[in-house]
Phi, psi and omega in degrees: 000141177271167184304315186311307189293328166321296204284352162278324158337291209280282195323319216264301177312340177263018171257294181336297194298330168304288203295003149299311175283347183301266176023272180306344175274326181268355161265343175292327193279350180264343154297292176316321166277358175275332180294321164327264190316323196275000181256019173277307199296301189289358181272327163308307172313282197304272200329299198302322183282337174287285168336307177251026178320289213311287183291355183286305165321285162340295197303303168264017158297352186274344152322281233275337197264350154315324199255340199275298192289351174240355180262008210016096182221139138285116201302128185213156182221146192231135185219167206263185157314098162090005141346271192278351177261332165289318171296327178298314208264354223225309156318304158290327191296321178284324180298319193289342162326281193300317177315310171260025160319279174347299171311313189275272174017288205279318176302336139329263171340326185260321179298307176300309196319293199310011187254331192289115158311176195279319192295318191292311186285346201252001170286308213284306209288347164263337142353291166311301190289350162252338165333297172329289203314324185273349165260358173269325167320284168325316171303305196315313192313310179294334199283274178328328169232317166297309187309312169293331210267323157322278199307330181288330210260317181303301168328313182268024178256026184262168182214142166273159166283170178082334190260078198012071192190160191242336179259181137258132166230124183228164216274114203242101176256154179258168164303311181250033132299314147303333186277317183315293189321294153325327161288317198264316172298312217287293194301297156294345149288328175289308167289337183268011158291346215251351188297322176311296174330286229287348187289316203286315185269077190202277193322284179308319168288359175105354195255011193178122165262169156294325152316311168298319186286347167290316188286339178252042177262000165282308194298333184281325175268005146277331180280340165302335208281301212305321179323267172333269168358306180275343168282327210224171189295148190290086138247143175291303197310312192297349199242320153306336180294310194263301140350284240254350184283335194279317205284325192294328191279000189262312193286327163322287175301343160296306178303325176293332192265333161293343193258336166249034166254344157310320153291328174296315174288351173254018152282295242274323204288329198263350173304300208287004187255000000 
């Protein structure tokens, strides 16, 4: 090759390379600003939750001063030095999260959409927009039902002397083994609330019908069972609880995933046609 050509050579490979890289500089500065807002927004968050840690706490004490207080036990919590201000910190940190979810969401979302079609994009937003609703269904099950019933069956594992026993034995709780408790059902019930979403959009890509989710529904309810084990605390109740909460959402997500594997097919039927 001659020098003349080395040298035409050279500008149109460093141009390439330029127009490869502009692409890419402009999606790290459009990552950076969606990272921006969503840790400005949970830092907001935690700061605001952090502010009402005390009544926020309460708030999920009352299964428990419900369950302690209809068992006529007087409800009390008890924490070590320095304790309850970490758990207070251990609170916000989870609250603020969820408080800016909603935020964090949409900055994803808004990072993803320009790569996204129009129909994929107008898919994608009710999905987002049911995630909330459905890990707060899930909080609910625990706050309102799971949660006293834990707490009426720990109560009723207490023994007085004399009640075919030589000790008392009583129920001593700290503040953050409850915030641990609660939190931790809260979590796992909130995602496993997320299952339908997470099926339906499997279906709509294409990767599962309903049929397969029919046909393996002995094998899915063994693997719930096991799940559910691994999610919630060695109680029978929370864990059964959460099994059969999982199972009503897989038969759910079977009518769903059937109802969006229908629209596909009958785009696949008008392609083809």
């Amino acid at each position: 090759m001659s020098d003349a050509a080395k040298t035409e050579t050279k500008p149109k490979n460093e141009e390439e390379i330029d127009a490869s890289a502009a692409p890419l500089m402009d999606h790290l500065m459009e990552l950076r600003k969606r990272l921006i807002i969503a840790v400005s927004a949970i830092v907001i968050g935690f700061a605001l939750c952090f502010a009402v840690s005390v009544p926020l706490y309460e708030f999920l004490v009352i299964p428990f001063e419900k369950a302690l207080t209809a068992a006529g036990v007087e409800p009390k919590l008890y924490f070590a030095p320095l304790e309850f201000f970490f758990t207070r910190v251990k609170l916000a940190a989870l609250g603020g999260f969820a408080l800016a979810f909603p935020v964090v969401a949409y900055q994803l979302y808004q990072f993803i959409a320009p790569g996204l079609y129009k129909a994929e994009r107008q898919t994608a937003l009710p999905f987002i927009a049911a995630m909330p609703v459905l890990f707060t269904l899930g909080a609910s099950l625990v706050y309102f039902v799971l949660m006293p019933f834990v707490m009426r069956f720990a109560v009723g594992m207490e023994q007085n002397v004399g009640e075919g026993s030589g000790v008392t034995i009583e129920l001593l709780t700290r503040v953050g083994d409850y915030l641990s408790l609660i939190t931790t059902l809260i979590m796992a019930f909130g995602f496993a609330f997320q299952l339908p979403v997470f099926l339906t959009l499997l279906a709509r890509a294409g990767l599962i019908t309903a049929d397969t989710l029919t046909k393996n529904r002995k094998f899915a309810i063994v693997i719930i069972f096991v799940v559910a084990a691994f999610l919630t605390p060695p109680d029978p109740i929370s864990q059964l609880v959460l099994a059969a909460a999982i199972v009503a959402l897989y038969e759910t997500s079977v009518w769903s995933v059937r109802l969006a594997g229908k629209p596909r097919r009958d785009g696949e039927e008008s392609a083809s046609v």
